[in-house]
C-alpha positions, 0 to 999 in steps of 0.5 A, a space after each residue: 658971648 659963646 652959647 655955652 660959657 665956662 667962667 673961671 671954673 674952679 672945683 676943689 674936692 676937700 680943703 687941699 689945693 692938691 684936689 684941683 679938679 678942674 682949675 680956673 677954666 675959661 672956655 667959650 663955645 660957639 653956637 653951632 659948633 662941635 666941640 671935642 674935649 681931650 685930655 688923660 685920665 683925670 684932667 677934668 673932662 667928665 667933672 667940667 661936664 658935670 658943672 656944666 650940667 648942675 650935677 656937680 656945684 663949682 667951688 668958684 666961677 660959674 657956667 651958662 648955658 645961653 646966658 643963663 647961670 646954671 647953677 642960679 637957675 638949672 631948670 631954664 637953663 637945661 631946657 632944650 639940652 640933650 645930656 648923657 652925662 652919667 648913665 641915666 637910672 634905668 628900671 630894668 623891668 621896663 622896655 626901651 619903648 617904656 624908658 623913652 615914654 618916660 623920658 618925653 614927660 620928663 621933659 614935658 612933651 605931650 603924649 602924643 609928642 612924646 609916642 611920636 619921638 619915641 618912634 624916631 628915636 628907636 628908629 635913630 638909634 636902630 632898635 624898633 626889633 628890641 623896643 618891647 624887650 626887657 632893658 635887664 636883657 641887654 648888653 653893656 652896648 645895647 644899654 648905651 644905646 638906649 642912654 644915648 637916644 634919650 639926649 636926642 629925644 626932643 631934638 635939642 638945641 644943645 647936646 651934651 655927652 661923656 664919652 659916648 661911644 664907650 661900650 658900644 660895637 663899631 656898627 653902633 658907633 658909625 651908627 652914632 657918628 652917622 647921626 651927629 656928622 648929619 646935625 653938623 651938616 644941618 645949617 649950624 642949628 645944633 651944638 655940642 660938646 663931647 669929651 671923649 680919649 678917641 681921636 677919631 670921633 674928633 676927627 669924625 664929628 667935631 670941628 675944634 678941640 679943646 685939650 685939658 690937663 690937670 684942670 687946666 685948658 692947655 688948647 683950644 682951636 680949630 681942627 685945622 689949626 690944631 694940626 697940619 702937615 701930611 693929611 693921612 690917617 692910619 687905620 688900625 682895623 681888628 677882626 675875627 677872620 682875616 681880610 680876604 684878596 677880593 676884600 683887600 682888592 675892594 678897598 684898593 678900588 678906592 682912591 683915598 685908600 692909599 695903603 694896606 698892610 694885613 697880618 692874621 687878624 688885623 689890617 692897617 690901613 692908610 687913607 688920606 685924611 677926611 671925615 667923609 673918606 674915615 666914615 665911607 672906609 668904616 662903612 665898607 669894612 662893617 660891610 664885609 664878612 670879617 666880624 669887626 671888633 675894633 678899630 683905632 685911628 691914628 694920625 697928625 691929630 694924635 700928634 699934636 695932642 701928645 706935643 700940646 701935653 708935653 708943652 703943658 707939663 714942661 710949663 708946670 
């Protein structure tokens, strides 16, 4: 048994069977594992998170966490479980240092525990220089940010996210990614589940996908049985000024860069496919004097996942 379990998980919205949102779900997680979840808008994702969290009751089935039923017993279960789920209810007047104070009794770290963590995770998360400003001053990004330190205050066990690299900068996000590819490399002591649209935090972070459509599990798997074929990613980089020669120069001194294309304010950029060598290719661009304002991956991941839908809705 997985340490997270999914046990004919059903939720219906209403009387109608047309409001399935997630519809018969049998899915195991395996301790130590990174597991992405994919899926369109309105496959289920978010609300199998919920359930799994006790912040929405299922219709049918039941979820565990460590063999323990959530729904039966939320408390014991969620203990040493880290969850940005839904954004968690800020007070705008407080600082980030007086939010994570806050959160360490929540979940009952002592004060002095408690002064401790919230020293690592504003340090975590990059943001001891704003700890004592007002959380109403902050952008969209900065308060995800916030939300996102709180799932690992405690240092869990489990942890638990919906799309949470949304609304913050590349910088922030290789900030996130650089933290969750480290627990990954720690020994298996960690596990986490994370639905997310970005094929490149599955690539970056987890080490099996599940794919999920109109309710259903379609797919399951490893991220080397899920795809296979040529080991390339195409990196699609966004920027306020164009790259310069001795930019473009600097990535090609790097062996896994294997091509590059540049027009106005936007380079594609082909790399073989790997974490380490998306990871080092991020660094270097957020590194050069461009302004970086998105960047979107696309590779033999991308493919299978369109085919695995395709497959689902043929079998309808």
């Amino acid at each position: 048994m997985g340490i997270i379990e999914f046990d004919n998980v059903t939720k219906v919205y209403g009387s109608s069977r047309k409001n399935v949102a997630i519809d018969s779900l049998d899915l195991s997680i395996e301790r130590g594992s990174f597991v992405g979840i994919m899926g369109p808008n309105g496959a289920g994702k978010s609300t199998a998170l919920k359930i799994l969290t006790n912040i929405t009751i299922p219709t049918f089935g039941s979820t565990k966490i460590r063999e323990i039923d959530v729904y039966k017993n939320p408390g014991y279960a969620l203990t040493g479980v880290g969850c940005l789920v839904d954004l968690p209810g800020f007070n705008y007047s407080h600082t980030p240092r007086q939010f994570f104070m806050s959160m360490g009794a929540l979940i009952g770290l002592s004060r002095e525990e408690t002064d401790s963590e919230t020293k690592r995770i504003l340090e975590l998360m990059k943001m001891s220089q704003w700890a004592d400003q007002k959380i109403k001053k902050f952008s969209k990004g900065m308060k995800q940010r916030i939300s996102i330190g709180q799932a690992f205050m405690g240092e869990p066990e489990i942890m638990i996210f919906d799309e949470p690299m949304y609304g913050l900068d590349p910088l922030s996000a290789a900030t996130v990614s650089d933290i969750l590819e480290g627990m990954r490399r720690d020994g298996g002591r960690n596990t986490v589940l994370m639905a997310t649209h970005n094929f490149s935090d599955i690539g970056t972070i987890c080490d099996s996908v599940a794919v999920l459509n109109k309710g259903k599990l379609v797919a399951h798997s490893s991220l080397e049985s899920f795809y296979s074929g040529k080991k390339l990613s195409e990196i699609t980089v966004k920027t306020v000024l164009p790259f310069s020669k001795k930019d473009i120069d600097d990535l090609f001194s790097e062996k896994y860069v294997k091509d590059m294309i540049t027009h106005d304010n936007e380079a594609k950029v082909t790399i073989e496919a790997g974490r380490m060598n998306k990871s080092c290719l991020v660094k270097k661009i957020i590194g050069m004097d461009v302004g970086v304002t998105e960047i979107v991956e696309e590779n033999e991941m991308s493919k299978a996942y369109e085919e695995v839908l395709r497959r689902s809705e043929n079998a309808d």
